[in-house]
C-alpha positions in Angstrom: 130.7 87.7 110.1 129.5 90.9 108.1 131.0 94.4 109.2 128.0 97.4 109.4 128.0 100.9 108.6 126.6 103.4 110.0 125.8 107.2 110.6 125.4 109.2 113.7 123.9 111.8 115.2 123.9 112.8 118.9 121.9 110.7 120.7 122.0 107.5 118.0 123.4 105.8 115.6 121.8 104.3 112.5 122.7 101.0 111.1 122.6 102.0 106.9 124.7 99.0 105.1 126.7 95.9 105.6 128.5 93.4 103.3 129.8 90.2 104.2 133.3 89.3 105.0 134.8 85.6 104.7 136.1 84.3 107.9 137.1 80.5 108.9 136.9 79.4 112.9 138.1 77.0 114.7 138.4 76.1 118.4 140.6 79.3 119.6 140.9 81.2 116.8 139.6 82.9 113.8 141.0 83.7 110.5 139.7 86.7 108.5 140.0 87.7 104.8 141.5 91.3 105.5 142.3 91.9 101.9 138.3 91.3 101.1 137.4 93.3 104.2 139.5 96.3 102.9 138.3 96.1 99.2 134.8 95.9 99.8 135.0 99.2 102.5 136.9 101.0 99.4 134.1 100.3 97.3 131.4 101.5 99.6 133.4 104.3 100.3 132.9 105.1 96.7 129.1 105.0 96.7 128.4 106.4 100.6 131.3 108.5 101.9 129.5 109.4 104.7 129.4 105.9 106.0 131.9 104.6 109.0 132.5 101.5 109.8 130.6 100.7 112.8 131.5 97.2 114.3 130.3 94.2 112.8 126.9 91.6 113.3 126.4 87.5 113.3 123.5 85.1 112.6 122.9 83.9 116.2 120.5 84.6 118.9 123.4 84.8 121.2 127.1 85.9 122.0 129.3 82.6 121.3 133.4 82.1 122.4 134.2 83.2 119.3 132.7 87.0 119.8 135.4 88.0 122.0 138.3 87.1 119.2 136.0 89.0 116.3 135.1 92.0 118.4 138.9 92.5 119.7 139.7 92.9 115.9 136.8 95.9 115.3 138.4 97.5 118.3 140.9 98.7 115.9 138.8 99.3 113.2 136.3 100.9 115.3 135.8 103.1 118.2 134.1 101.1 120.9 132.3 99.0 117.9 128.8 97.7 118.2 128.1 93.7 117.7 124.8 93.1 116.2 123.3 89.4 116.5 120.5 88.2 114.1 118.3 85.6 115.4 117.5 83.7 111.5 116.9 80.6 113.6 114.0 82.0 114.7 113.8 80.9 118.3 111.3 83.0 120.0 109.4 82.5 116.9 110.8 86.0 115.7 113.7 87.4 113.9 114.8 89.7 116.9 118.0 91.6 116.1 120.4 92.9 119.6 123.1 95.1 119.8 125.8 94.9 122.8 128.9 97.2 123.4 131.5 95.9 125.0 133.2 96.6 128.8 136.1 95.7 130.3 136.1 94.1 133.5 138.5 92.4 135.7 141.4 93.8 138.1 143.6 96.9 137.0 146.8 95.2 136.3 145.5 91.7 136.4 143.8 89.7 134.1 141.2 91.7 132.3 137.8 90.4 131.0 135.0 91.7 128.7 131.6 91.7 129.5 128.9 92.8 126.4 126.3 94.8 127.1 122.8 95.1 125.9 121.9 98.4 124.2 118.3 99.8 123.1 117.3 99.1 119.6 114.7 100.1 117.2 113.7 99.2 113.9 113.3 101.4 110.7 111.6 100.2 107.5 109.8 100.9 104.9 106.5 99.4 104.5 107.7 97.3 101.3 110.5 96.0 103.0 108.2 94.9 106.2 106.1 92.8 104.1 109.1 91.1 102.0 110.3 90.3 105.8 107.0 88.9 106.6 106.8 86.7 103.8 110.0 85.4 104.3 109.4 84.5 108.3 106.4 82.5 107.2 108.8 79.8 105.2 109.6 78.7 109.0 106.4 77.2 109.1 106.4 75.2 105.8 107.5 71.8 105.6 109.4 72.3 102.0 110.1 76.2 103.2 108.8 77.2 100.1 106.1 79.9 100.1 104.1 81.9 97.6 103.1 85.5 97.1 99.6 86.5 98.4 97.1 87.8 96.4 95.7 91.7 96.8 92.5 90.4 98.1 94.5 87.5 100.6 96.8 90.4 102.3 93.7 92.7 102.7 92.0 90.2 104.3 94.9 88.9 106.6 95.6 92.8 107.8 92.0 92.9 108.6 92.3 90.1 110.8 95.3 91.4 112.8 93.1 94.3 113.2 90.4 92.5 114.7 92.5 90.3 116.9 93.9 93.6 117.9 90.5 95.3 118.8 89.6 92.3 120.2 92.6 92.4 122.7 91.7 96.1 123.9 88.4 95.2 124.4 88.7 92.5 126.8 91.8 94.6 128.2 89.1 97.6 129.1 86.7 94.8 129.8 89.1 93.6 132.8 90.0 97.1 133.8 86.7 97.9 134.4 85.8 94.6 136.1 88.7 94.5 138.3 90.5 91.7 137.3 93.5 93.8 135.7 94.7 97.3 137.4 94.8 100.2 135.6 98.2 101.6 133.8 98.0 105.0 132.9 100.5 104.7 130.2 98.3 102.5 128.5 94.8 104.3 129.0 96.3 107.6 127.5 97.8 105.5 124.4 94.3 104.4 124.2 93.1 107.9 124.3 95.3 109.1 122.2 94.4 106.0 119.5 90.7 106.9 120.1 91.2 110.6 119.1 92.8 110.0 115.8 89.6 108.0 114.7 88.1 110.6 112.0 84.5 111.2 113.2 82.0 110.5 110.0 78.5 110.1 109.8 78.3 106.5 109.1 76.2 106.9 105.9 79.1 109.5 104.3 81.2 107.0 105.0 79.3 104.6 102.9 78.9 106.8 99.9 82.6 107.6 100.5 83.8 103.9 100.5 81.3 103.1 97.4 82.4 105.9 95.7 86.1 104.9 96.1 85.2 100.8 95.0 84.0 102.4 91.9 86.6 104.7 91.1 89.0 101.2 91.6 86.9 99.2 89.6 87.1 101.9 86.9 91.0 101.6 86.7 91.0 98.4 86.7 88.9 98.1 84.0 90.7 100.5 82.1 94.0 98.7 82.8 92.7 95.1 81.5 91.3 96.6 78.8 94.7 98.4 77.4 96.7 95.1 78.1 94.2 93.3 75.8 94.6 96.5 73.0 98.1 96.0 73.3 98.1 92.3 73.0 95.9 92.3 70.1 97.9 95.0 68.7 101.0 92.5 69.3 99.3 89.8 67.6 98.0 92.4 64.6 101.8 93.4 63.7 103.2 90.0 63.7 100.7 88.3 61.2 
């Protein structure tokens, strides 16, 4: 169990930091280290003021008996918190990440229920942290889940083919439109449109000097970069004789 922070504007609310908060559970209840709770908020009120505490999230790719105990708790920490689940079991082969609220329900003056429900969410990343993510999501499919770091040349050559597998996947989609098979959504045709008209439009032999032109400028600095680590490794070796 980790709590969340958050800031907010009007229409959203941006998950920004968490930390992790010790908790036991048993059949019909759960114990939670308050103390450890409350020292760690103090310290990140230190470093981000402007972060509330927004409700709290779980490994899990689903709401278990034991959500209703936890998420009565953030009630009082929270206005109507937010209870994030994170699927690191992978079980649609991704690590999808939903958000619920929750709702009373039940008879006024009789035994009340809660019901969770789903709410929209979006990711925001930076490209760095993307691939680190990647990576990690492809120890699933090892057998010792132990994975190395691709090389400059293995990465280009994996995001080229996603991009061709990508092509390939409009193509036949227009291929089917136009056939007959597959009905036409204008949602997707104007995406496509829109795709189409960001394409810069060059004269395919500029864009040949251009792309030569830009090898040899990155073989240039590459050069010059293996050729200052060996001056400074000879240099290293020249001082300590």
């Amino acid at each position: 169990m980790c709590r969340i922070m958050r800031t907010v504007d009007k229409h959203s609310v941006e998950v920004t930091n968490c930390f992790s908060v010790p908790h036991n559970e048993s059949e019909d209840e759960v114990a939670v280290d308050m103390e450890f709770a409350k020292n760690m908020y103090e310290l990140h009120k230190k470093v981000s003021p402007n972060e509330l505490i927004l409700g709290w999230y779980a490994t899990g790719h689903d709401i278990t008996e034991h959500s209703v105990l936890i998420h009565e708790y953030y009630s009082r920490e929270a206005p109507n918190p937010i209870h994030l689940t994170v699927d690191t079991g992978l079980q649609n082969g991704r690590m999808s990440i939903k958000a619920y609220v929750s709702t009373l329900m039940g008879v006024p003056g009789r035994t009340m229920g809660v019901m969770f429900t789903p709410l929209t969410v979006k990711y925001a990343y930076y490209d760095t942290e993307r691939i680190g993510v990647d990576l990690i999501m492809k120890t699933c499919f090892s057998p010792n889940r132990v994975i190395g770091l691709s090389s400059d040349l293995q990465q280009v050559g994996g995001a080229s083919a996603r991009i061709q597998d990508a092509l390939s996947t409009v193509l036949q989609y227009a291929e089917d439109v136009l056939s007959g098979k597959v009905s036409a959504d204008n949602t997707v045709g104007r995406f496509l449109m829109s795709l189409v008209n960001q394409v810069p439009k060059i004269v395919p032999d500029d864009f040949e000097t251009m792309l030569n032109s830009n090898i040899n400028d990155l073989l240039m600095v590459t050069y010059l970069a293996n050729l200052t680590q060996s001056q400074i490794a000879l240099n290293e070796k020249l001082v300590n004789l």
